[in-house]
FIMI-635219 format. One record per atom (N, C-alpha, C, O): residue number from 1; x, y, z. Coordinates in Angstrom, 1 decimal. Layout:
N
<site><k>NUM</k><xx>X</xx><yy>Y</yy><zz>Z</zz></site>
...
***
This chain:
52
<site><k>1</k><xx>13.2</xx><yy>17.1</yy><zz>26.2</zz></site>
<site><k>1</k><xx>12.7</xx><yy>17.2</yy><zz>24.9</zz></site>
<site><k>1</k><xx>12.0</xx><yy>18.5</yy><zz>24.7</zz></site>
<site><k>1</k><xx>11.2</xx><yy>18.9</yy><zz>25.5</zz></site>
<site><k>2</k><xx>12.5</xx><yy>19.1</yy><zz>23.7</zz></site>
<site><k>2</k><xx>12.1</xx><yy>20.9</yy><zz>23.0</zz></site>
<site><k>2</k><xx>10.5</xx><yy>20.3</yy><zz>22.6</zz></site>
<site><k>2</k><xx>10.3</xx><yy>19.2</yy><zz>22.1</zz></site>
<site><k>3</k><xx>9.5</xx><yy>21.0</yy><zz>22.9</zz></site>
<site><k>3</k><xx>8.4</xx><yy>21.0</yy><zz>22.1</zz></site>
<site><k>3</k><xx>7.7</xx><yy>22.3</yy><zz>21.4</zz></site>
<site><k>3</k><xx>7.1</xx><yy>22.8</yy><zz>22.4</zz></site>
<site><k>4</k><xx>7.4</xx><yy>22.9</yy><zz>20.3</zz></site>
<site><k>4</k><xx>6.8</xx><yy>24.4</yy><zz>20.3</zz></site>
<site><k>4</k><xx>5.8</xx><yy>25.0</yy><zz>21.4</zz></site>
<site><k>4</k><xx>6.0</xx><yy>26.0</yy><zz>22.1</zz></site>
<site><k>5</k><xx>5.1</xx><yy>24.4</yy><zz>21.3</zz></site>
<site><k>5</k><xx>3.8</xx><yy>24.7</yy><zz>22.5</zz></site>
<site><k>5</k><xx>3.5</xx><yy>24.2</yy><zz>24.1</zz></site>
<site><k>5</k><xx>4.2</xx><yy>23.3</yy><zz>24.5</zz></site>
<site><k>6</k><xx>2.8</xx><yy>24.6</yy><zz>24.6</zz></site>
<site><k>6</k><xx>2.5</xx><yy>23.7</yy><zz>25.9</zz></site>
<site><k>6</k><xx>1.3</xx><yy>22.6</yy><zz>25.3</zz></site>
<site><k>6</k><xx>1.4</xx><yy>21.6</yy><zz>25.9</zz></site>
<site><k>7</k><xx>0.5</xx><yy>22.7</yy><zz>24.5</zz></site>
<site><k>7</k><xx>-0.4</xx><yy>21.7</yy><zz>24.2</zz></site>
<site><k>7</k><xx>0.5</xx><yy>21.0</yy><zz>23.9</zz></site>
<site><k>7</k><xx>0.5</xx><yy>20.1</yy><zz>24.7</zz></site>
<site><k>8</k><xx>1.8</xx><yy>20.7</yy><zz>22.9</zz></site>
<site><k>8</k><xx>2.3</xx><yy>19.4</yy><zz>22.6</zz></site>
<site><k>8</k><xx>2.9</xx><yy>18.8</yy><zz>23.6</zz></site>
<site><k>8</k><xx>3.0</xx><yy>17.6</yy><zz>23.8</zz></site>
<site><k>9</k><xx>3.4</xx><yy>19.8</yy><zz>24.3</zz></site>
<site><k>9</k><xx>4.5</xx><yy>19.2</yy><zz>25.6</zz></site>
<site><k>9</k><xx>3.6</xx><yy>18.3</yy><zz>25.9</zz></site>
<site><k>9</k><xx>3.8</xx><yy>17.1</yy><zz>25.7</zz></site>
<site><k>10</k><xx>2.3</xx><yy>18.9</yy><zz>26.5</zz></site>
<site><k>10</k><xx>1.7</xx><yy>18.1</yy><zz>27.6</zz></site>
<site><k>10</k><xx>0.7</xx><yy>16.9</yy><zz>26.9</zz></site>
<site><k>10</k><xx>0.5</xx><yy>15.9</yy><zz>27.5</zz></site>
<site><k>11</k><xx>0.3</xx><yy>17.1</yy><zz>25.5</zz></site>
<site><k>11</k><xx>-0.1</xx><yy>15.7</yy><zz>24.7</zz></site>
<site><k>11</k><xx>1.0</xx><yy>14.8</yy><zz>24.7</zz></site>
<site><k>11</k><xx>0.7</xx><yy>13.6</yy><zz>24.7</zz></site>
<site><k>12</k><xx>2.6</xx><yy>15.1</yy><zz>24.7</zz></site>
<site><k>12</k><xx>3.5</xx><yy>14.0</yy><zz>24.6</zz></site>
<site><k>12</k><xx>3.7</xx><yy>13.6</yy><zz>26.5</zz></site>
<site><k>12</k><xx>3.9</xx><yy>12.4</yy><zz>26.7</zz></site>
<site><k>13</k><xx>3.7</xx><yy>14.4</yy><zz>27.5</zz></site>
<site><k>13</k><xx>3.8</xx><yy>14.0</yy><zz>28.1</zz></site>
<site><k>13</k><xx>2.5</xx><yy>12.5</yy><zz>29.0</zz></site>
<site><k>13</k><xx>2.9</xx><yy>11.7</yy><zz>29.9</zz></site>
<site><k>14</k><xx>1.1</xx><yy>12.5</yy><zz>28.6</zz></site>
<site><k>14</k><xx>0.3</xx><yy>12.2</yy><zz>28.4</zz></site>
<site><k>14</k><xx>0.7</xx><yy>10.7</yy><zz>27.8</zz></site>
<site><k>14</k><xx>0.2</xx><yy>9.7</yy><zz>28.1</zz></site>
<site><k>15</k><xx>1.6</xx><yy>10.9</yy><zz>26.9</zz></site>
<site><k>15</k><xx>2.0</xx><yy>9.4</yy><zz>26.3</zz></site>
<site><k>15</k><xx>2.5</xx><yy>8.2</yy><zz>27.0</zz></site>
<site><k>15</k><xx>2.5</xx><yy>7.0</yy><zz>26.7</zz></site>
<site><k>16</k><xx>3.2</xx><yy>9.0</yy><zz>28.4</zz></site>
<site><k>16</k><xx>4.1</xx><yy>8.3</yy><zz>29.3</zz></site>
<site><k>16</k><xx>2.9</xx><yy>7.7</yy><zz>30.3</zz></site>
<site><k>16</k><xx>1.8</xx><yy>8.0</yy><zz>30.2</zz></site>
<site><k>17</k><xx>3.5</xx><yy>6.6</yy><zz>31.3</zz></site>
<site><k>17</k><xx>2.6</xx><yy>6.2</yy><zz>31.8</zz></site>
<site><k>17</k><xx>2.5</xx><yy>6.4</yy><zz>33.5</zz></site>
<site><k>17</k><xx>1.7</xx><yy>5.8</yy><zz>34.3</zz></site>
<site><k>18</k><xx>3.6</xx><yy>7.6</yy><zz>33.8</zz></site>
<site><k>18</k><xx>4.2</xx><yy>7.6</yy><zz>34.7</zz></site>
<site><k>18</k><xx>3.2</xx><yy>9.1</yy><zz>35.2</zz></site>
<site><k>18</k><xx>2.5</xx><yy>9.8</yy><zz>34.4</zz></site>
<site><k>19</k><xx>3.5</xx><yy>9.4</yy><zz>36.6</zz></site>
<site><k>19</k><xx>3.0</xx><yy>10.9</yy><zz>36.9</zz></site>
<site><k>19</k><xx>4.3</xx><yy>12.1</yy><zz>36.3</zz></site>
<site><k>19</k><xx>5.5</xx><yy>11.9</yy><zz>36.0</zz></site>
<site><k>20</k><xx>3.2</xx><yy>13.4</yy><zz>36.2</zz></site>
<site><k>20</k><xx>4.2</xx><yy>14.3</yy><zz>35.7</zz></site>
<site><k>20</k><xx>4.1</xx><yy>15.5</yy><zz>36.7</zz></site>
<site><k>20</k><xx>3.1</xx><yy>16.0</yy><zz>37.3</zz></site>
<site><k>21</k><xx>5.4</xx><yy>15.9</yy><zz>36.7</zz></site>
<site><k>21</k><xx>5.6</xx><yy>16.9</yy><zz>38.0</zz></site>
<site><k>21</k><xx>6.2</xx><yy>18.3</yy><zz>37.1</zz></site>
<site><k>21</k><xx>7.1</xx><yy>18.4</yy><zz>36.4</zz></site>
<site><k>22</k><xx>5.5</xx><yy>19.1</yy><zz>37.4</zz></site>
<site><k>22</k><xx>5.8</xx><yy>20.9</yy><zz>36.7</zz></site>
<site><k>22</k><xx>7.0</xx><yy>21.3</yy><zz>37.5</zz></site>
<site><k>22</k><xx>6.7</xx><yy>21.2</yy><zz>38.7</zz></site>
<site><k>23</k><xx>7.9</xx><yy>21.6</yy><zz>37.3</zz></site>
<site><k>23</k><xx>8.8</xx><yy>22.3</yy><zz>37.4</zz></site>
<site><k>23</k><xx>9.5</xx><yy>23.3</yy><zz>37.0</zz></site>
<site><k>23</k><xx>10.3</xx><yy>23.3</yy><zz>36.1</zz></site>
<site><k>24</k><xx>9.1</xx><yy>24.7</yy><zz>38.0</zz></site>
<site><k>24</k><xx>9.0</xx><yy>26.0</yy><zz>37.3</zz></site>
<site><k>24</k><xx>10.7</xx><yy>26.4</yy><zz>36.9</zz></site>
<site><k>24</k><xx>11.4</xx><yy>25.8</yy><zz>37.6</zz></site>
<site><k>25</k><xx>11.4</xx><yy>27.2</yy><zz>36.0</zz></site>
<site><k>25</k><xx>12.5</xx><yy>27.3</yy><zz>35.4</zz></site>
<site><k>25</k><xx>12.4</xx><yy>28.8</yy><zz>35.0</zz></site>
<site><k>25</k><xx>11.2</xx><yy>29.2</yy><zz>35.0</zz></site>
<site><k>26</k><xx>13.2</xx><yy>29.4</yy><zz>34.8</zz></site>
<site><k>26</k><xx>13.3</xx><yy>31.1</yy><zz>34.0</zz></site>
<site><k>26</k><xx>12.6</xx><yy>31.0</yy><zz>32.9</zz></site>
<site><k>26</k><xx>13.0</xx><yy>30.3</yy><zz>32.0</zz></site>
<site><k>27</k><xx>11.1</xx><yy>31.9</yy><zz>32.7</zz></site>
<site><k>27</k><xx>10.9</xx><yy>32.0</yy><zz>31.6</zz></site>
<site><k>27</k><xx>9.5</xx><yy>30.8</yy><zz>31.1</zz></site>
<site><k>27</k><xx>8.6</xx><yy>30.9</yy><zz>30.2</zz></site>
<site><k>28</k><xx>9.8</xx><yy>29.4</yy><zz>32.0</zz></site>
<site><k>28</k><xx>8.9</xx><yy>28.4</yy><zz>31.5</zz></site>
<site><k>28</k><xx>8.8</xx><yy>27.5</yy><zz>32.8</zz></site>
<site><k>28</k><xx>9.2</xx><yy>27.7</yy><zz>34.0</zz></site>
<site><k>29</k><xx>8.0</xx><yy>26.3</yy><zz>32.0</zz></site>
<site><k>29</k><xx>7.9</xx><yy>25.3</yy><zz>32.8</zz></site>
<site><k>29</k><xx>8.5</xx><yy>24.0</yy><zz>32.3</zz></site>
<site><k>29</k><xx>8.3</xx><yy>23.5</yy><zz>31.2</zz></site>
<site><k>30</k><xx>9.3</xx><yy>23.3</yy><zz>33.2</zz></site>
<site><k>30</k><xx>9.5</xx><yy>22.1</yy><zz>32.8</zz></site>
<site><k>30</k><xx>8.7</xx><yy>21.2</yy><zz>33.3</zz></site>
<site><k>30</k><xx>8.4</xx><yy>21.3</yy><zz>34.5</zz></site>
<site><k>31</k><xx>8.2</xx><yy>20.1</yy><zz>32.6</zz></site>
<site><k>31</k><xx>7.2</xx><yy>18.6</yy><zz>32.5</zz></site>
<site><k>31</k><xx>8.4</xx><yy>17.7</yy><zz>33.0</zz></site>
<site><k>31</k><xx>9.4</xx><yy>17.7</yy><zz>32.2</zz></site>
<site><k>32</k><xx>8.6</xx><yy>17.0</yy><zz>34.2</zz></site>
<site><k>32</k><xx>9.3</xx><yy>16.0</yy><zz>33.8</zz></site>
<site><k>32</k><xx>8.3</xx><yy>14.9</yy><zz>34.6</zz></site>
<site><k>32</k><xx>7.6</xx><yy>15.0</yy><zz>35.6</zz></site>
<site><k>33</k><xx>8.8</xx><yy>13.7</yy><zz>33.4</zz></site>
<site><k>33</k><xx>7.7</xx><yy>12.6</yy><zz>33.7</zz></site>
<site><k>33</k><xx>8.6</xx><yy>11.2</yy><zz>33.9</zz></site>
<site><k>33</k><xx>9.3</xx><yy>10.7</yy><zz>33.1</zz></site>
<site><k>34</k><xx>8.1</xx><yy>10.7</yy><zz>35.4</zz></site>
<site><k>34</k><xx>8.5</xx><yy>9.2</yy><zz>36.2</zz></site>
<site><k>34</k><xx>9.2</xx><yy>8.2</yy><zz>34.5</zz></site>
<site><k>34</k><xx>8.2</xx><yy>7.7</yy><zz>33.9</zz></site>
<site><k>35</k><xx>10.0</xx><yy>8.1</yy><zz>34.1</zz></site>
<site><k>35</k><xx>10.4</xx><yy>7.0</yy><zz>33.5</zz></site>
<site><k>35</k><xx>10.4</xx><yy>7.5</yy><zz>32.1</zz></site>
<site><k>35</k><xx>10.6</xx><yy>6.8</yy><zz>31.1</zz></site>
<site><k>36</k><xx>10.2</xx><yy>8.7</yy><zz>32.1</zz></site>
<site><k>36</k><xx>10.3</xx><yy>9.2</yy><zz>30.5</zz></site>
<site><k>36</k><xx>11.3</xx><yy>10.9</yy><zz>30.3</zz></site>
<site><k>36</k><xx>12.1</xx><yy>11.5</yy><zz>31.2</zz></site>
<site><k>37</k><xx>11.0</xx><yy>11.3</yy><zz>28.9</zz></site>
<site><k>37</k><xx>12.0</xx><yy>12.4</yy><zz>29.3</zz></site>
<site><k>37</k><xx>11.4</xx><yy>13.7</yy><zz>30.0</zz></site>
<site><k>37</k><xx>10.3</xx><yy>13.5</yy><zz>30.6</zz></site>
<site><k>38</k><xx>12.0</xx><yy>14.9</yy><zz>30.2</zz></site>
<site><k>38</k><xx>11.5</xx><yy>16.1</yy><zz>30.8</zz></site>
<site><k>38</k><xx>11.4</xx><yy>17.0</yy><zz>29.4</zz></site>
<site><k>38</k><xx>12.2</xx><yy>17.3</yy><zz>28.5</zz></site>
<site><k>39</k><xx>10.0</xx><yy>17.4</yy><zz>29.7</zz></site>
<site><k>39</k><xx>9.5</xx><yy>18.3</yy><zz>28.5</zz></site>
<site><k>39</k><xx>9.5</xx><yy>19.8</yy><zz>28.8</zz></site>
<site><k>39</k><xx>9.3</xx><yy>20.4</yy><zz>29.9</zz></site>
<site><k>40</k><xx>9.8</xx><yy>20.4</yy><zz>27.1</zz></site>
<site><k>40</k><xx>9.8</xx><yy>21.8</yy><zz>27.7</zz></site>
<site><k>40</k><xx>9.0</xx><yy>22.6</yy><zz>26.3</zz></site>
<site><k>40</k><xx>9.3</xx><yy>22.4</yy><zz>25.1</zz></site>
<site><k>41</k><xx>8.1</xx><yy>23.7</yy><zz>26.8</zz></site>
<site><k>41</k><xx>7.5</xx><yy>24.3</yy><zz>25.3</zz></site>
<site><k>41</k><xx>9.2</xx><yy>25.2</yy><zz>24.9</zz></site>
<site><k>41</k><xx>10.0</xx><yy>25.6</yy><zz>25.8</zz></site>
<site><k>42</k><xx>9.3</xx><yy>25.2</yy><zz>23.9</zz></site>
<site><k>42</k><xx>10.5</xx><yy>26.3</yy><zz>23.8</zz></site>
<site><k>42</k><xx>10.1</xx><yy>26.7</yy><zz>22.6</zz></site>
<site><k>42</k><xx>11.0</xx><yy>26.9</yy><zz>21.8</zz></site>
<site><k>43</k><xx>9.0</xx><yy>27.0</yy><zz>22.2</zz></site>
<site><k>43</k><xx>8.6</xx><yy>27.6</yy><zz>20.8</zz></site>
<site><k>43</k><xx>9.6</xx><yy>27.3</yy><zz>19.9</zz></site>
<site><k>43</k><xx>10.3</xx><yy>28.3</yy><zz>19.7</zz></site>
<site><k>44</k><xx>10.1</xx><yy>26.0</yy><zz>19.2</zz></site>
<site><k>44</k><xx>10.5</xx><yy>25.7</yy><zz>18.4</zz></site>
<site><k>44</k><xx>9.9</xx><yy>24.8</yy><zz>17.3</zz></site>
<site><k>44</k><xx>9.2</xx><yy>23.8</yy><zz>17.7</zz></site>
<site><k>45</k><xx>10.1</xx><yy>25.0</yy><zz>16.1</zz></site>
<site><k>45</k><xx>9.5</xx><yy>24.4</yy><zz>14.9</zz></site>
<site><k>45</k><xx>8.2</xx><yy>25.0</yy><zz>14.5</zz></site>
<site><k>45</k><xx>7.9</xx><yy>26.0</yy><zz>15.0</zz></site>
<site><k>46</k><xx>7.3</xx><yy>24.4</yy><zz>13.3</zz></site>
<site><k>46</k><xx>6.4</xx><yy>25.0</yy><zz>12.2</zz></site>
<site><k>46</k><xx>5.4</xx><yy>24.9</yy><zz>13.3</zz></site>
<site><k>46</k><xx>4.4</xx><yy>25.6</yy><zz>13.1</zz></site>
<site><k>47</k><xx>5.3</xx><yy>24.0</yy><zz>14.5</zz></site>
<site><k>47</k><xx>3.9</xx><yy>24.3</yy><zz>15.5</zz></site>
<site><k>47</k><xx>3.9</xx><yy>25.5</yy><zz>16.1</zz></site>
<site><k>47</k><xx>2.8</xx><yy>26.0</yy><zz>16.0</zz></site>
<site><k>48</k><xx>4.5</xx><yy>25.9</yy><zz>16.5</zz></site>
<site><k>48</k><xx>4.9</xx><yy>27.5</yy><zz>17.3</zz></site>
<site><k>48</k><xx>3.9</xx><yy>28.5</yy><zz>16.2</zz></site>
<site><k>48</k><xx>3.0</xx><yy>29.2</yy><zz>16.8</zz></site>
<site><k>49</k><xx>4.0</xx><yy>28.5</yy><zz>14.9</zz></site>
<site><k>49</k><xx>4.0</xx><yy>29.0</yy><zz>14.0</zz></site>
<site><k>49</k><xx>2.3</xx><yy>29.0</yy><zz>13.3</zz></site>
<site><k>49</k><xx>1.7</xx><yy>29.8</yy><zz>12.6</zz></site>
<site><k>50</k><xx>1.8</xx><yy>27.8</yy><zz>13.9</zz></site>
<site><k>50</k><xx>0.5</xx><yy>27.4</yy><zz>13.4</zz></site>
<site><k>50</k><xx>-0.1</xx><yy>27.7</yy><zz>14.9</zz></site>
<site><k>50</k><xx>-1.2</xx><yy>28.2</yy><zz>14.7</zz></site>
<site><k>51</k><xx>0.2</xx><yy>27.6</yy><zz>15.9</zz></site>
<site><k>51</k><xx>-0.5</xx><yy>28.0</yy><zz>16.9</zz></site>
<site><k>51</k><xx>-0.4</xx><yy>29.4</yy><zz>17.2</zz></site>
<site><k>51</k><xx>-0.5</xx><yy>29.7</yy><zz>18.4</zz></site>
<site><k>52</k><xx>-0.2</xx><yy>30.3</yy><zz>16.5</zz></site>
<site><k>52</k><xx>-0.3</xx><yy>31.7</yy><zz>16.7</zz></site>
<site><k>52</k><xx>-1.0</xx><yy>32.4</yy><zz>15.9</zz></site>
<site><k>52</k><xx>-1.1</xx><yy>33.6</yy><zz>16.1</zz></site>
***
């Protein structure tokens, strides 16, 4: 799942109930969390936009 920022990544990953493991990638980090999806900031959408 795309999220704009790293604050949303990691507030939605937070939702899950599972541990979340960083996994570094070109450029970013991927969130992926025990039983839910793997999150990634990709500065997409109007939050990107409001957090700058």
């Amino acid at each position: 799942m795309a999220t704009a920022v790293p604050a949303e990544r990691d507030a939605v990953a937070r939702a899950f109930p599972g541990p979340v493991r960083g996994t570094p990638v070109p450029g970013a980090a991927v969130q992926a969390v025990d039983g839910g999806p793997d999150l990634l900031a990709a500065g997409v959408g109007p939050a990107l936009a409001a957090a700058s």
